[in-house]
N, C-alpha and C positions, 0 to 999 in steps of 0.2 A: 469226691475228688481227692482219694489219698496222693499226699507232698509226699515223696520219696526220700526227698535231700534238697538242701540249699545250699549253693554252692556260688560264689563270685555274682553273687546278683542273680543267680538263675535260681526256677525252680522247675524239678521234674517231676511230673507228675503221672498219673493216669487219670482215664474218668471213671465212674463207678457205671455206667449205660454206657457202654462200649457198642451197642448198635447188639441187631438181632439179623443174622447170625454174626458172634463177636470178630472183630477182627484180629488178626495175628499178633503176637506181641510188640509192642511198639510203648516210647517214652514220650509224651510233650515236654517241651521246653519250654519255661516263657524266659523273659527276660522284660521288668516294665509292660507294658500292655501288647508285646511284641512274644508269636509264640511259631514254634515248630517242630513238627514231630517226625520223631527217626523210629524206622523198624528196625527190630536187632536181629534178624536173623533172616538171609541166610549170615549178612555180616550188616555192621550197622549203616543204614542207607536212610536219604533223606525223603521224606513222602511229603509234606512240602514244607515253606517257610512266608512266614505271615508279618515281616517290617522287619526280622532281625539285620543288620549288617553282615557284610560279607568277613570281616573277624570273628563277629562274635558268632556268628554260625559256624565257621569253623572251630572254636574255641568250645560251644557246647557239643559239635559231633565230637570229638577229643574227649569230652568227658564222660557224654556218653559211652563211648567204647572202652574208658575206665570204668565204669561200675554196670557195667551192663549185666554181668551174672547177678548183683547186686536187682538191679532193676526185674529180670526175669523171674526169680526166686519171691521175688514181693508181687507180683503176675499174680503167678500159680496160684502162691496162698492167700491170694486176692480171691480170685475167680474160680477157686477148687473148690 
């Protein structure tokens, strides 16, 4: 489970068994034991959310779509 970044209390991660066949590129979020994961593409959109608030869900979609090439780029040379 490579942490990507920690950032205001969050952390973004991926998981290393992303399922078989993997699915699309997408970030989890947690926040505390509270987590939710956004796919970034075609734009970043939320696939669900698991106890975050309704700020702080929008406050990690926001940073998400800040480092999202970030995040895609540690994908690839993840799963390449």
């Amino acid at each position: 489970m490579p942490v990507l970044l920690r950032l205001e209390g969050f952390k973004f991660l991926f998981y290393a068994d992303e399922g078989r066949p993997r699915e699309p590129v997408h970030i989890h979020v947690r926040h505390g034991r509270d987590e939710a994961k956004f796919w970034l593409y075609p734009s970043v959109s939320l696939s669900y959310n698991r106890g975050l608030s309704g700020p702080l869900l929008n406050r990690a979609q926001r940073l998400v779509e800040e480092h999202r090439d970030e995040f895609e780029r540690a994908w690839h040379e993840f799963f390449n």
